[in-house]
KESEBA-786701 format. One record per residue (C-alpha): y, x, z. Coordinates in steps of 0.02 Angstrom, whole numbers, plus 50000, padded with zeros to 5 digits. Each point is the difference from the previous one (the first is absolute). Layout:
BEGIN
<c2 = Y | c1 = X | c3 = Z>
...
***
This chain:
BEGIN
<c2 = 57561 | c1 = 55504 | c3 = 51304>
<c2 = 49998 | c1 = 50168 | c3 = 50032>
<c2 = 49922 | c1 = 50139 | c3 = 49853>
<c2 = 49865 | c1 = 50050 | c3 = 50126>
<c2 = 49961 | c1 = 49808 | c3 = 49992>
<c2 = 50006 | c1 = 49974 | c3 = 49829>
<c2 = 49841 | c1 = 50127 | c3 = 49990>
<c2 = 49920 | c1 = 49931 | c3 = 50100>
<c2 = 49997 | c1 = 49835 | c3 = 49950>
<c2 = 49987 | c1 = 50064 | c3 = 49814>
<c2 = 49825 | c1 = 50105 | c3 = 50058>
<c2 = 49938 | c1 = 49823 | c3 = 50065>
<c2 = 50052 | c1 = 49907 | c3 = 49848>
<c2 = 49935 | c1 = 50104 | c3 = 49881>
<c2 = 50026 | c1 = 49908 | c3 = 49845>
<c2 = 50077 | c1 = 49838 | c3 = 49933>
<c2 = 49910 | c1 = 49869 | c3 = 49868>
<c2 = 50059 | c1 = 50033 | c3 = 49835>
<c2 = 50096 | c1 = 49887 | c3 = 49892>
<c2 = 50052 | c1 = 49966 | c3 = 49848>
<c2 = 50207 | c1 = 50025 | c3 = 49976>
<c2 = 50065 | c1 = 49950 | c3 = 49815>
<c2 = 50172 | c1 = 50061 | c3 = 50056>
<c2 = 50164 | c1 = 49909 | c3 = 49956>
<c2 = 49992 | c1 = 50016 | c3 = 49820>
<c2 = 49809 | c1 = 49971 | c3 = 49961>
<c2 = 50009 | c1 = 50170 | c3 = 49928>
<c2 = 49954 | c1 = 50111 | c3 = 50138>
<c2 = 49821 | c1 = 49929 | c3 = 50063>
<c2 = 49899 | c1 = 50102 | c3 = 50127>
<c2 = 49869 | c1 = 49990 | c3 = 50127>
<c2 = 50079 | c1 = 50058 | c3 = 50152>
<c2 = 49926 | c1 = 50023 | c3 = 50186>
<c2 = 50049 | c1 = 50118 | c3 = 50157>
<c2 = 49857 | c1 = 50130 | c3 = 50054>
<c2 = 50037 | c1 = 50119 | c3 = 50145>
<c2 = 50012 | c1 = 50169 | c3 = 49923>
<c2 = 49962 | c1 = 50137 | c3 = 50135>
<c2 = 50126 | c1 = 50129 | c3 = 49931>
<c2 = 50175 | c1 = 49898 | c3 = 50038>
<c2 = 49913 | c1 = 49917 | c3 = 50149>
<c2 = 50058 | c1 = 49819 | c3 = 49951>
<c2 = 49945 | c1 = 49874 | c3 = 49882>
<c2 = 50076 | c1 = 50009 | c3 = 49807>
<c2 = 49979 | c1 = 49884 | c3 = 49871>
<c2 = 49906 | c1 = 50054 | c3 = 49836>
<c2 = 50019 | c1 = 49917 | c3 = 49846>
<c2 = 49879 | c1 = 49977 | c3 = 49822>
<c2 = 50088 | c1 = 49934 | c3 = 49885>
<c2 = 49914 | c1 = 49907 | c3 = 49878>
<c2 = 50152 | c1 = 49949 | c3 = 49847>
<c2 = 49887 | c1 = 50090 | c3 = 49877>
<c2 = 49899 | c1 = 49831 | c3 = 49977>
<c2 = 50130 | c1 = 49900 | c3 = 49896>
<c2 = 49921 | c1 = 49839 | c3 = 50010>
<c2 = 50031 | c1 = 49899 | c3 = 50171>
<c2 = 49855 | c1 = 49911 | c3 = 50020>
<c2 = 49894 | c1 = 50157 | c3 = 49965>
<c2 = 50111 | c1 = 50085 | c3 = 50131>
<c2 = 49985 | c1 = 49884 | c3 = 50130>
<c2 = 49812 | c1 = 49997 | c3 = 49974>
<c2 = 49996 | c1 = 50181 | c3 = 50013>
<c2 = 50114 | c1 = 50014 | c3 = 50161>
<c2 = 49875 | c1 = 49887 | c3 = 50070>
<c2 = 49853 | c1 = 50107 | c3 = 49984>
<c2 = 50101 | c1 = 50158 | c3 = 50028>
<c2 = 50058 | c1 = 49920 | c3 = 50207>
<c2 = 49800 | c1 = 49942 | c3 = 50006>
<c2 = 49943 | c1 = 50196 | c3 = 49976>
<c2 = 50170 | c1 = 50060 | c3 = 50100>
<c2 = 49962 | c1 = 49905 | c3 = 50157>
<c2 = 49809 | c1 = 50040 | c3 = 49999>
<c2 = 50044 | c1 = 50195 | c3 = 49991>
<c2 = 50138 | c1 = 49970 | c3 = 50141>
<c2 = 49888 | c1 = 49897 | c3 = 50092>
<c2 = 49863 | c1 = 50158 | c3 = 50008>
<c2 = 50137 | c1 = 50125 | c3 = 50040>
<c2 = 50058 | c1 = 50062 | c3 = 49837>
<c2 = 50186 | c1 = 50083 | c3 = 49985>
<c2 = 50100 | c1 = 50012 | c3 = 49858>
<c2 = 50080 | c1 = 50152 | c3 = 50067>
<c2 = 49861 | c1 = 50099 | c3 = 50021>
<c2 = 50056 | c1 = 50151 | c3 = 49866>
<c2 = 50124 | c1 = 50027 | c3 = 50107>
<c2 = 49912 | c1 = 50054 | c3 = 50164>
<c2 = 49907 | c1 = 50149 | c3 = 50013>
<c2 = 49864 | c1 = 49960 | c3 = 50116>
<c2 = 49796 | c1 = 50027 | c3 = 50014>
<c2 = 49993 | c1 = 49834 | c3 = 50026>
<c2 = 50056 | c1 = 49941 | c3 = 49845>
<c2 = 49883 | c1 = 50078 | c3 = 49893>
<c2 = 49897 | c1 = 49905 | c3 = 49880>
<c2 = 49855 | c1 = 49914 | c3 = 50043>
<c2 = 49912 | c1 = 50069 | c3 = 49872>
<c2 = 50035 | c1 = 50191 | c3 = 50050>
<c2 = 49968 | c1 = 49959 | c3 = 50177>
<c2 = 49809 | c1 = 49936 | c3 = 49951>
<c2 = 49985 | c1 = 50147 | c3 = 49865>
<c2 = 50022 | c1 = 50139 | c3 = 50129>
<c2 = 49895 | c1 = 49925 | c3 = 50129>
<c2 = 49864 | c1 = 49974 | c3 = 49879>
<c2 = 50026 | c1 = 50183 | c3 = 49966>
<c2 = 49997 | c1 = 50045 | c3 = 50183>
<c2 = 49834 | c1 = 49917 | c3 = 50040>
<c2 = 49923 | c1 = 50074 | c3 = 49848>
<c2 = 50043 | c1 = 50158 | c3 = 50060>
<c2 = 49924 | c1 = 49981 | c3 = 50174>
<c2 = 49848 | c1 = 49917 | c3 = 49939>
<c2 = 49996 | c1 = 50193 | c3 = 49875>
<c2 = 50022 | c1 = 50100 | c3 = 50148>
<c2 = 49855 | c1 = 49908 | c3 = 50096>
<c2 = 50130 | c1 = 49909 | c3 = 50127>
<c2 = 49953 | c1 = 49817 | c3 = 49921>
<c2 = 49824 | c1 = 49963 | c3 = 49972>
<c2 = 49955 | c1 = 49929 | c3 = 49818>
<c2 = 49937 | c1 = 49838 | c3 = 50060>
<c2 = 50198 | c1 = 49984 | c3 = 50113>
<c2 = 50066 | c1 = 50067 | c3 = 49857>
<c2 = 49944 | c1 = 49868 | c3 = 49870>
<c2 = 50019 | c1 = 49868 | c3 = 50107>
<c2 = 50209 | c1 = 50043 | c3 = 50050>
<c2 = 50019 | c1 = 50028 | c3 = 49807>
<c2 = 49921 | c1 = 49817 | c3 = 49974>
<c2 = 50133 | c1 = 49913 | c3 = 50119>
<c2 = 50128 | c1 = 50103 | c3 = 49907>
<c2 = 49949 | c1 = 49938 | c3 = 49857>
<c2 = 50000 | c1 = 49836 | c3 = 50073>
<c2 = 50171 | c1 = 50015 | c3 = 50066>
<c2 = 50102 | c1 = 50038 | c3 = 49833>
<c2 = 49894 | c1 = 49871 | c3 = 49898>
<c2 = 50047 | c1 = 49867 | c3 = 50117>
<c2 = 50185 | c1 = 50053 | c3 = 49994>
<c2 = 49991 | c1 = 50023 | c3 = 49790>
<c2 = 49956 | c1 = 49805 | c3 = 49999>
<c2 = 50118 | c1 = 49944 | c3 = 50099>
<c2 = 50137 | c1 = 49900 | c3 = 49926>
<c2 = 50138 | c1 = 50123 | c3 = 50074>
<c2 = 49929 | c1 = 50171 | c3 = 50040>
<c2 = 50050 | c1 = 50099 | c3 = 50136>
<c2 = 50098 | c1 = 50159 | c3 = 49923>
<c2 = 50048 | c1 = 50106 | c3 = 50149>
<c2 = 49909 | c1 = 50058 | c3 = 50152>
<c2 = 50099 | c1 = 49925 | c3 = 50121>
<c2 = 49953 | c1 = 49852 | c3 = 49933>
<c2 = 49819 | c1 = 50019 | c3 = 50042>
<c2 = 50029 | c1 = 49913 | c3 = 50199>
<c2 = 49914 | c1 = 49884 | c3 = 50106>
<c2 = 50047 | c1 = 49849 | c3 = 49906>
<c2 = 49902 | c1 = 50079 | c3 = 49828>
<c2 = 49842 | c1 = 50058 | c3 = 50104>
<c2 = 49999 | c1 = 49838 | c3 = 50074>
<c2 = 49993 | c1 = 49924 | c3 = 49828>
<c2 = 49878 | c1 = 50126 | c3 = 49952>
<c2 = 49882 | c1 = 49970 | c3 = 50130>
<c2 = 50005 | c1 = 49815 | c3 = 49978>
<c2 = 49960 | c1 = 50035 | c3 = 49817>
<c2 = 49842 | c1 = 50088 | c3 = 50052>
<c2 = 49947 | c1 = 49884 | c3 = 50122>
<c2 = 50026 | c1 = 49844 | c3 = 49913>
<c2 = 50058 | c1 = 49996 | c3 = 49840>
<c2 = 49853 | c1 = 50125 | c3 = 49965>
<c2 = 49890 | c1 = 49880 | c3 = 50116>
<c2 = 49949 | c1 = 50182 | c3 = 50085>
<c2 = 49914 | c1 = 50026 | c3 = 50207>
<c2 = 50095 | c1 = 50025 | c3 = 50126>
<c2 = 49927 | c1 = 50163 | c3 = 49997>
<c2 = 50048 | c1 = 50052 | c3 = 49818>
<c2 = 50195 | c1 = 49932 | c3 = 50071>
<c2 = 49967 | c1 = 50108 | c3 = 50133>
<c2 = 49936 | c1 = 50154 | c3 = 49908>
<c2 = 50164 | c1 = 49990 | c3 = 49887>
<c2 = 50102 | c1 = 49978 | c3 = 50167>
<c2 = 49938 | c1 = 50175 | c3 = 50054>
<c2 = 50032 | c1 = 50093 | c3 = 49864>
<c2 = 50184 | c1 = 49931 | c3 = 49966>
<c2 = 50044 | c1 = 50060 | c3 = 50194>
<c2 = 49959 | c1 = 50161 | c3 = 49912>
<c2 = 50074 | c1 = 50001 | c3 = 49864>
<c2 = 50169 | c1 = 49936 | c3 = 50094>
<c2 = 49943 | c1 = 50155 | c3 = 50105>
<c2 = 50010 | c1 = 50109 | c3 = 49877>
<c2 = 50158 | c1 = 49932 | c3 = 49936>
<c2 = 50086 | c1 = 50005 | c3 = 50172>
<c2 = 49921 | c1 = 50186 | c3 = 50008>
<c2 = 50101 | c1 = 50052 | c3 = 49862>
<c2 = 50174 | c1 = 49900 | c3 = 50008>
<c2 = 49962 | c1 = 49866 | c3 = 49860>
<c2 = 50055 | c1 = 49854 | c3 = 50162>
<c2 = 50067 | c1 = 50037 | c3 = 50174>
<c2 = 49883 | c1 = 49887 | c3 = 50096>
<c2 = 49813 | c1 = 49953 | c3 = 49974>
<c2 = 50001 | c1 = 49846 | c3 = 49898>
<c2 = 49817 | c1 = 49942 | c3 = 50031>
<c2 = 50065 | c1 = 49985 | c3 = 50185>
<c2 = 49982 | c1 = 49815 | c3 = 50063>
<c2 = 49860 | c1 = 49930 | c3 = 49873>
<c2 = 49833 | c1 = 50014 | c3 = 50089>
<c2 = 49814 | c1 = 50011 | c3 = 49969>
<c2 = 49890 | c1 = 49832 | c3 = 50006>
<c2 = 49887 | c1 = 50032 | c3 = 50178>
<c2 = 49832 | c1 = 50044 | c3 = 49946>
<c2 = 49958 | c1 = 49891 | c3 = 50144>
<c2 = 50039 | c1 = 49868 | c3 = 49861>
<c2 = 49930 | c1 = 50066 | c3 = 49855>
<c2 = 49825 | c1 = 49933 | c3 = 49975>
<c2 = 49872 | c1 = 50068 | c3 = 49904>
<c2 = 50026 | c1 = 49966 | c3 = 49814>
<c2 = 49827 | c1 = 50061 | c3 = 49939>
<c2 = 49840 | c1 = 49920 | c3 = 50019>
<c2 = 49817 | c1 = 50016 | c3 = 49962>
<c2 = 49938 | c1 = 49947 | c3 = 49825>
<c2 = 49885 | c1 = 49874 | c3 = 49982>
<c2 = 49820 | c1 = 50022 | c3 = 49905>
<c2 = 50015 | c1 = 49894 | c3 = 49861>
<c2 = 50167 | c1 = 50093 | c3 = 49966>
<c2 = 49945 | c1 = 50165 | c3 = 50011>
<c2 = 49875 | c1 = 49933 | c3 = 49866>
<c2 = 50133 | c1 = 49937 | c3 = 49889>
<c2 = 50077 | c1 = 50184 | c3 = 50025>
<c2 = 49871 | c1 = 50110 | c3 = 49953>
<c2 = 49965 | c1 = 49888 | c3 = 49850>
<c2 = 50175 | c1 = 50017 | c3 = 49934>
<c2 = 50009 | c1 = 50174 | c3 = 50011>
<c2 = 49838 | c1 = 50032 | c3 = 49926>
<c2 = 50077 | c1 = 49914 | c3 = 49845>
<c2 = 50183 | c1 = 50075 | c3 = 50008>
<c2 = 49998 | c1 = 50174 | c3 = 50107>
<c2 = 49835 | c1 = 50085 | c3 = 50068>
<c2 = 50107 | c1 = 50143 | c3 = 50067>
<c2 = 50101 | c1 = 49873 | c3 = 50114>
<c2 = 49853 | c1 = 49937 | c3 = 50053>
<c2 = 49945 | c1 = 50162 | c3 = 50061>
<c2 = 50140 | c1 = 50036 | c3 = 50092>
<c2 = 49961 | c1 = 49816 | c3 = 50097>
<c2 = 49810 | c1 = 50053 | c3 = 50009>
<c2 = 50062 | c1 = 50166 | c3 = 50090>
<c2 = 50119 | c1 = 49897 | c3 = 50121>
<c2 = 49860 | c1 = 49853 | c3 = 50024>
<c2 = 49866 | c1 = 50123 | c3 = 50040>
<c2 = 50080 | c1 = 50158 | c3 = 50070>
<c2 = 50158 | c1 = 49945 | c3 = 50076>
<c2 = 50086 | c1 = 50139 | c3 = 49910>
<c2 = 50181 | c1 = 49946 | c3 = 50032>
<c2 = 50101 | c1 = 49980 | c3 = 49826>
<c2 = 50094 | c1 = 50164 | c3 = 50043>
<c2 = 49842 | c1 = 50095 | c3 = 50020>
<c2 = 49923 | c1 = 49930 | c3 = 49842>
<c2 = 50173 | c1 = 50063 | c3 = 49900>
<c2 = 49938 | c1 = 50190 | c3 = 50047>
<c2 = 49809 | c1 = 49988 | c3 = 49965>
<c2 = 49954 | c1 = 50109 | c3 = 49853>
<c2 = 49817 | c1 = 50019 | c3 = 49929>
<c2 = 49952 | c1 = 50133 | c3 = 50088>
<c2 = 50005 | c1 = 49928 | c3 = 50154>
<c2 = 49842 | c1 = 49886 | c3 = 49963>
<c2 = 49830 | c1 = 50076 | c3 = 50049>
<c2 = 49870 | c1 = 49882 | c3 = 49880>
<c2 = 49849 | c1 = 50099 | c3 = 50074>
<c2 = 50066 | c1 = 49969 | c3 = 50180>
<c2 = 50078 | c1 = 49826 | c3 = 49958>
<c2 = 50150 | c1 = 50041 | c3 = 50111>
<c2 = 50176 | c1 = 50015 | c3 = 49955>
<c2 = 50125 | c1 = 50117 | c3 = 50073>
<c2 = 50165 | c1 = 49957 | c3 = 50050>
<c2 = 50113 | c1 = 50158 | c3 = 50046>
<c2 = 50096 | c1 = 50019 | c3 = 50175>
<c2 = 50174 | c1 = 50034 | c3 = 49897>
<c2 = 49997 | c1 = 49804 | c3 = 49940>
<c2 = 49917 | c1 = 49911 | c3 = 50153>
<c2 = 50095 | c1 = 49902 | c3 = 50122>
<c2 = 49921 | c1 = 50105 | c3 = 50134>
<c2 = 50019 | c1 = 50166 | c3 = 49911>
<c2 = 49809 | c1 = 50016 | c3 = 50029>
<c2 = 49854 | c1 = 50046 | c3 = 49865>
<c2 = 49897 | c1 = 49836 | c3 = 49970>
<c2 = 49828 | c1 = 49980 | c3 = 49926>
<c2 = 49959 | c1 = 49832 | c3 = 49933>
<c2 = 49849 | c1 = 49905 | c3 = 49936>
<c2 = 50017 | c1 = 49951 | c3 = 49818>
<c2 = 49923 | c1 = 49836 | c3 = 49957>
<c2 = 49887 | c1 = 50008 | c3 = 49853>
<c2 = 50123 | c1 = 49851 | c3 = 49900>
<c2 = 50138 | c1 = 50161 | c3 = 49998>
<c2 = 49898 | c1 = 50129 | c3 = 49947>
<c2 = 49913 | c1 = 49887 | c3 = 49854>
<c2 = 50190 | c1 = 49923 | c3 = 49953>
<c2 = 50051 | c1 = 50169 | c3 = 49996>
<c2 = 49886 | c1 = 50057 | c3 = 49878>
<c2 = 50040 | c1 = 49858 | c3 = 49879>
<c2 = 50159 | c1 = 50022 | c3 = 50011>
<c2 = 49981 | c1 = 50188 | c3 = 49943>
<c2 = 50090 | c1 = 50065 | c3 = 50147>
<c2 = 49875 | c1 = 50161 | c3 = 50048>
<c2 = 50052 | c1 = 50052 | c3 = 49825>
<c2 = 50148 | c1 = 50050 | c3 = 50033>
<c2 = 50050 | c1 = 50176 | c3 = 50092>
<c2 = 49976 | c1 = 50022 | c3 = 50190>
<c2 = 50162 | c1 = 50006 | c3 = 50046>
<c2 = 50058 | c1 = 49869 | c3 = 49887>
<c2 = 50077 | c1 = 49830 | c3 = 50144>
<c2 = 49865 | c1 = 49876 | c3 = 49958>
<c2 = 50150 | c1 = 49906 | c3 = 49983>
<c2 = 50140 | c1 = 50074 | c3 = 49929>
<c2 = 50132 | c1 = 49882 | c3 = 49859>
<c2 = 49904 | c1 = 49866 | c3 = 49936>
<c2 = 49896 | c1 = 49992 | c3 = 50147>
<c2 = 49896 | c1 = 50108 | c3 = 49878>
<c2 = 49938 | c1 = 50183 | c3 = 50077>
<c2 = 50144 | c1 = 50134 | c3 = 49958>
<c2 = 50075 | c1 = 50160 | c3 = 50065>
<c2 = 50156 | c1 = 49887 | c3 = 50036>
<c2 = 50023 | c1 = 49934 | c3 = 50191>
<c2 = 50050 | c1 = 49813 | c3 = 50003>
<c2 = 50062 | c1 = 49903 | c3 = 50167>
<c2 = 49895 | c1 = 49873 | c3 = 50077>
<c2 = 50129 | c1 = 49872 | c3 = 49942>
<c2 = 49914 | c1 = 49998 | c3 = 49827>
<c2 = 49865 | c1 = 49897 | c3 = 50073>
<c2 = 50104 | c1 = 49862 | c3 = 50108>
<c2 = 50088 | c1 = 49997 | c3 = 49845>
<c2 = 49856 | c1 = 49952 | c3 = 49886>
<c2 = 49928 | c1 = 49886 | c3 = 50139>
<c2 = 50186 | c1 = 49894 | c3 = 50012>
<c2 = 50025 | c1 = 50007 | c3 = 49823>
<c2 = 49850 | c1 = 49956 | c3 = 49919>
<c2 = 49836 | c1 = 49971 | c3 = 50121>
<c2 = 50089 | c1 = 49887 | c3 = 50136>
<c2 = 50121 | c1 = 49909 | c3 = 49863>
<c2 = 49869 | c1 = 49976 | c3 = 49860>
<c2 = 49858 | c1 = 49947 | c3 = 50157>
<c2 = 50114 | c1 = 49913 | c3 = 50066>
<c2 = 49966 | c1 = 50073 | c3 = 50174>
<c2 = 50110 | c1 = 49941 | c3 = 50146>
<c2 = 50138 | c1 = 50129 | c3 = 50072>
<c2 = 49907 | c1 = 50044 | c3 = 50137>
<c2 = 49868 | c1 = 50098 | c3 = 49888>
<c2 = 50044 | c1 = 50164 | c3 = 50012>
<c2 = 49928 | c1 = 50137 | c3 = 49896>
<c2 = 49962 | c1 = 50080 | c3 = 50185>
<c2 = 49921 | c1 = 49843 | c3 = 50049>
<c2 = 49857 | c1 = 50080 | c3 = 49911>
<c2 = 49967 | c1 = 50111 | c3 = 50159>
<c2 = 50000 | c1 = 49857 | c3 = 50130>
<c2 = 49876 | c1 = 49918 | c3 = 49862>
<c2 = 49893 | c1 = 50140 | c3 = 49984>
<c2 = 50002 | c1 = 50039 | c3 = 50195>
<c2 = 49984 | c1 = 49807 | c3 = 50035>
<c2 = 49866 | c1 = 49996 | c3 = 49873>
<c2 = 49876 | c1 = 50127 | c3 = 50074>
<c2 = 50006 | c1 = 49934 | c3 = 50171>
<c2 = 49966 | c1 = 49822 | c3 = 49925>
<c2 = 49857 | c1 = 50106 | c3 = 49937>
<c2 = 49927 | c1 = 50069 | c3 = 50177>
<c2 = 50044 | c1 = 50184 | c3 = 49935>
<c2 = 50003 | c1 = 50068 | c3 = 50185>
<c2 = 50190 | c1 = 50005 | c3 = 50063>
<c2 = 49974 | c1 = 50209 | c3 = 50012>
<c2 = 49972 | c1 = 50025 | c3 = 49812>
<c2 = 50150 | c1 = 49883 | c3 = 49957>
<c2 = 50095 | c1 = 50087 | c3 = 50125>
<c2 = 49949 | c1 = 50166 | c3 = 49944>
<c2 = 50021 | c1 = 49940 | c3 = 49804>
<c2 = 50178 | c1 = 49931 | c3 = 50041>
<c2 = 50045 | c1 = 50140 | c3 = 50122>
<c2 = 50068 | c1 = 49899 | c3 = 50117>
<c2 = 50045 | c1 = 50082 | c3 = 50162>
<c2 = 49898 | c1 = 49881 | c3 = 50110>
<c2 = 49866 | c1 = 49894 | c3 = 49997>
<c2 = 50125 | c1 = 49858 | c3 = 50080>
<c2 = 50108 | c1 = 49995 | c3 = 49818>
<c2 = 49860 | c1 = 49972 | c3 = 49890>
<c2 = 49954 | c1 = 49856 | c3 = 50132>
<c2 = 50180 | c1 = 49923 | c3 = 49941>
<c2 = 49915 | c1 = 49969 | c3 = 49832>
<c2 = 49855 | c1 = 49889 | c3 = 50084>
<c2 = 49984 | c1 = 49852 | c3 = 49896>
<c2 = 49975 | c1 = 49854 | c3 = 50136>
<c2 = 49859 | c1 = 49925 | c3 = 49910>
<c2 = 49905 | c1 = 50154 | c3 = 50052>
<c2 = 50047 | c1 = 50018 | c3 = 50170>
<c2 = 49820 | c1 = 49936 | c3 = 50063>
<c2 = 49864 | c1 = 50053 | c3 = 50035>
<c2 = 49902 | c1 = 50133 | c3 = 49918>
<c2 = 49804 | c1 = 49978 | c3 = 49951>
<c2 = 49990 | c1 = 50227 | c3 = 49995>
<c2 = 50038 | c1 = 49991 | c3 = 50161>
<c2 = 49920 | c1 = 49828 | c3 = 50081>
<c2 = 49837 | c1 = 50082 | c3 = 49926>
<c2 = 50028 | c1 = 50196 | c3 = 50070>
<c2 = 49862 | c1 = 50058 | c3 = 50148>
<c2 = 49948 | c1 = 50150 | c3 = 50063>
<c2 = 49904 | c1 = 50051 | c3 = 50150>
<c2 = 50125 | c1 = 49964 | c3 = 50123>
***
């Protein structure tokens, strides 16, 4: 076989299981295996010895446990001649997440990422290196990080964490970045998210649904008990369809008691447009017992704590509390969303023969034809206002 050959065949093969060797004399034990090492182009043999354990059966037992951990790492494309190359692509994990945290952090500083993007890519991050800290045999090295791992890591997300299809998919899109930006700047030579596709949203059916009365009873008279100011921010979702995002940027200043109306600002609306809403009275009188017009103006009615502060806090604080404590301790099926609050409220009014115009106008909704999604069937009849209106025509 030619030397050309031998490469070849040595790239393909790119390490060997190890065993255990006890040598000739029974003196010279070591766990050997062959691993490819890119620098001599050919597979060589590395060897731990492990004759520092004097007793045998302790030895073996330990050689055991030492090919267990040995394979795993080989099997997820560690080398044990990584010191000696030189490449980008052998740099640690570790450094490789460090600087890209770095990198976004930066962009979201100079205005490139928005806060919301921002928070959210450092969340997966997060994510990311927890799941690889618990695993049994960490990745070390970038390279490391292919499609193999993300396909484990996806998996993890979708069903050891029992998440949607949507949260799998969500995770899907930011790790083609990431890979992106590690592609971008020489960490790998080829886009390793390549291949591993997003779930058709064609198949992804609605996971949220509208909450029923007697539960939305059973929620406001928890919260009365354990947090009025979480209840506030449902009583602004339920009644003003302010989306969780917008809530996270009202201060106190942008309530007008007198007026009853609340202002939501064009820098923090989905359609970058000022918005006027009406305030239900239930807001305004929770809102007082709750203290919250005695703090500053400019003060986030919720800020940490979900208490009013000069301190911005993401929207996440309040899926958080509504996972973690209202839909646990209620015992609330999956498909109660915090945001099913809006379809509630919205569903709510109409159930209430609130003409479709004000809900529309309350809920800024575009059209008149996507408030008429939220129709409840059971009110899809005739209506008495109108079976009764004359005039001289």
């Amino acid at each position: 076989m030619s030397v050309q050959r031998k490469i070849l065949t040595s790239e393909v093969i790119s390490y060997t299981p190890p065993k255990l060797y006890t040598g000739k004399t029974g003196n010279d034990w070591y766990v050997g295996f062959y691993a490819f090492c890119p620098i001599a182009g050919k597979l060589k043999i590395k060897r731990i010895k492990i004759n520092h354990i004097p007793k045998i059966s302790d030895r073996r037992k330990y050689a055991a446990d030492l090919i267990n951990r040995i394979h795993e790492q080989l099997r997820r494309g560690w080398n044990p001649w990584i010191n000696e190359c030189h490449s980008k692509g052998l740099a640690l994990f570790s450094e490789a997440t460090d600087k890209y945290r770095n990198y976004i952090t930066r962009l979201r500083t100079d205005g490139v990422l928005r806060e919301e993007t921002y928070i959210g890519y450092i969340s997966y991050l997060r994510n990311l290196v927890r799941y690889n800290a618990s695993l049994k045999v960490p990745i070390t090295y970038i390279y490391q990080f292919n499609r193999e791992y993300i396909n484990e890591f996806i998996e993890h997300i979708y069903i050891e964490r029992e998440n949607s299809a949507q949260t799998r998919n969500n995770y899907l899109s930011w790790l083609r970045i990431f890979a992106g930006y590690l592609l971008k700047h020489g960490y790998v030579d080829k886009k390793v998210t390549d291949g591993i596709d997003l779930i058709p949203k064609r198949s992804i059916k609605k996971q949220r649904t509208v909450i029923s009365e007697s539960d939305l009873i059973r929620l406001q008279e928890y919260l009365k008990t354990k947090n009025k100011r979480f209840l506030l921010a449902c009583y602004i979702l339920f009644y003003c369809f302010v989306r969780p995002k917008e809530i996270s940027y009202i201060r106190i200043g942008d309530f007008n008691v007198k007026a009853g109306t609340l202002l939501l600002h064009s820098d923090y609306t989905k359609n970058h447009k000022d918005a006027v809403l009406t305030i239900n009275r239930k807001i305004i009188e929770l809102m007082i017992d709750c203290g919250s017009f005695s703090y500053p103006s400019d003060y986030y009615l919720f800020s940490d704590g979900l208490t009013p502060g000069p301190k911005w806090r993401s929207e996440k604080q309040f899926r958080d509390y509504w996972t973690h404590y209202v839909r646990k301790n209620l015992r609330f099926p999956v498909s109660y969303k915090f945001y099913s609050l809006k379809d509630t409220g919205v569903t709510s009014m109409l159930r209430a023969r609130i003409d479709n115009i004000s809900v529309r106008d309350q809920a800024r909704h575009s059209s008149i034809l996507i408030t008429d999604i939220y129709t409840p069937h059971d009110i899809e009849q005739a209506n008495p206002i109108i079976q009764k209106f004359d005039t001289v025509f």
